[in-house]
Structures are given as structure tokens and as C-alpha cells.
C-alpha positions as CSV (number, residue, x, y, z in Angstrom):
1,X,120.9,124.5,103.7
2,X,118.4,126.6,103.0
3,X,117.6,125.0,99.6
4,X,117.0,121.3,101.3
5,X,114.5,123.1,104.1
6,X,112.8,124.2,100.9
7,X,113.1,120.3,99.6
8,X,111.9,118.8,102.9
9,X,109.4,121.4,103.2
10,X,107.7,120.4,99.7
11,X,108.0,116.8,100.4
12,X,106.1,117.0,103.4
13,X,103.3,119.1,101.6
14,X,102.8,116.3,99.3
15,X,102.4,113.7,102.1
16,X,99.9,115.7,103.8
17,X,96.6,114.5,103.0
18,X,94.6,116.6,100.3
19,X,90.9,116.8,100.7
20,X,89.2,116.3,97.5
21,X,88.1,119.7,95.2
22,X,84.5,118.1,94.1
23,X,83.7,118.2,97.9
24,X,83.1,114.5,99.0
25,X,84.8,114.1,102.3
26,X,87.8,111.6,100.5
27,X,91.6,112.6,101.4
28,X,94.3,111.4,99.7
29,X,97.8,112.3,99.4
30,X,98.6,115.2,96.8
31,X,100.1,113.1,93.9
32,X,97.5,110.5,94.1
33,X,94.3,113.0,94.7
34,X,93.7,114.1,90.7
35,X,93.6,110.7,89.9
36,X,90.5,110.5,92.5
37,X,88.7,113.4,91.6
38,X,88.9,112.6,87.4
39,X,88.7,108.6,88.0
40,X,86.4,108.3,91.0
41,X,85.6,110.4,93.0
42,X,81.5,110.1,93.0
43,X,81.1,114.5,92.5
44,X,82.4,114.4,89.2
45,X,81.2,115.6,86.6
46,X,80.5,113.3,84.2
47,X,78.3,113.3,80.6
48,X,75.1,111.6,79.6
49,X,75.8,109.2,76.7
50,X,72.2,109.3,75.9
51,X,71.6,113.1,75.8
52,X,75.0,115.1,76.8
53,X,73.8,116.7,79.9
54,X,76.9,117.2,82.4
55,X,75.9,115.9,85.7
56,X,77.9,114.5,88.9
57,X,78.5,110.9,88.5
58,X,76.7,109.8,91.3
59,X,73.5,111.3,90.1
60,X,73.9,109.6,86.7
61,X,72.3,106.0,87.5
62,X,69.1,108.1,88.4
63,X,69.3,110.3,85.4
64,X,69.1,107.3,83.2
65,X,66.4,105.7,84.9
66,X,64.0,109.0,85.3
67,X,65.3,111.7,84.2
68,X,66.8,111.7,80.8
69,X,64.6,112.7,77.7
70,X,66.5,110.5,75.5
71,X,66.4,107.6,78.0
72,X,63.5,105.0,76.1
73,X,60.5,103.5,77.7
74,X,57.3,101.5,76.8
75,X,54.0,102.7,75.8
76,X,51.8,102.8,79.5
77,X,49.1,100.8,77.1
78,X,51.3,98.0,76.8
79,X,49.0,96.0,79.1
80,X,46.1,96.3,76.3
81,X,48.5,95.8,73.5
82,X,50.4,98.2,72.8
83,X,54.4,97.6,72.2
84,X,55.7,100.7,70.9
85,X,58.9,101.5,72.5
86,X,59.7,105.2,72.4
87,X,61.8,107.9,73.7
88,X,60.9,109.6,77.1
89,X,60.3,113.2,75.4
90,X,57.9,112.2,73.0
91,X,55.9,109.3,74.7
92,X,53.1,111.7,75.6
93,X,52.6,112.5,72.4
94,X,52.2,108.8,71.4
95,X,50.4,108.0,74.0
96,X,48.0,110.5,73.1
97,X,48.1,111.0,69.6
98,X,49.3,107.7,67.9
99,X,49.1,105.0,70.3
100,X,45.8,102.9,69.0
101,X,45.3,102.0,72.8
């Protein structure tokens, strides 16, 4: 008797919705909530492919677009000429040293 309490008690643990560990707000029951926090969940932590930095996912889409060094991006002469394509961390050195713009 004591043993199936123990049984019922577990199953009803794991049908009691688990709140997320990466702190979202999402709830889930307990054998589907890992899935959500390594799959989906927007909090976690995931790696630039262009320069390795571990950042929440939902961050990442702005990371490419501003933030990552190794993230590429045009010459600010292009208007005059210039079509140099380089990577963020070194275009002010082109742009002051080797851009002929």
C-alpha cells in the first residue's frame, strides 16, 4: 500500500506543471520541460557561430546584427566608391588607414 502511495505520489509530481529553469515564465509538465529549455526555450544559452560568445538565444539575432566583432560589414565610404567588405573589429582601421576614400 504504502509502495503504490509512493507510485501515485510520483506520478502526480510529474503532471504538475514545471516552470522553466532559464526563467521565462513557460510551464510545462516535468517530462516534457528539458526538451523546452535545451530546444526552445528563448533564455538559453546558445553560441555565436561567427565568434563563440555564449549568449541567450533570444539576444542572438541582435548580436549578429550589432554586436558581434566577427559579424562583416561594408566600408562607410561605399557611397564614394569604396567596396571593401570587412570584418566589424577591424573596419576602423580600414576606414582610417587603408580605405582610399
Amino acid at each position: 500500500c504504502a509502495h503504490r502511495h509512493w507510485q501515485l505520489a510520483q506520478l502526480e509530481s510529474q503532471a504538475a506543471p514545471t516552470l522553466c529553469v532559464q526563467g521565462c515564465g513557460f510551464s510545462a509538465r516535468y517530462d516534457e520541460i528539458a526538451r523546452h529549455e535545451v530546444n526552445e526555450c528563448p533564455k538559453r544559452i546558445v553560441g555565436c557561430e561567427q565568434c563563440g560568445q555564449q549568449l541567450p538565444w533570444e539576444q542572438l539575432e541582435a548580436h549578429l546584427e550589432v554586436q558581434c566583432a566577427e559579424r562583416v560589414v561594408l566600408c562607410r565610404f561605399l557611397g564614394r566608391g569604396c567596396t571593401a567588405v570587412v570584418k566589424a573589429d577591424q573596419v576602423a582601421v580600414h576606414e582610417a588607414r587603408l580605405c582610399p576614400y
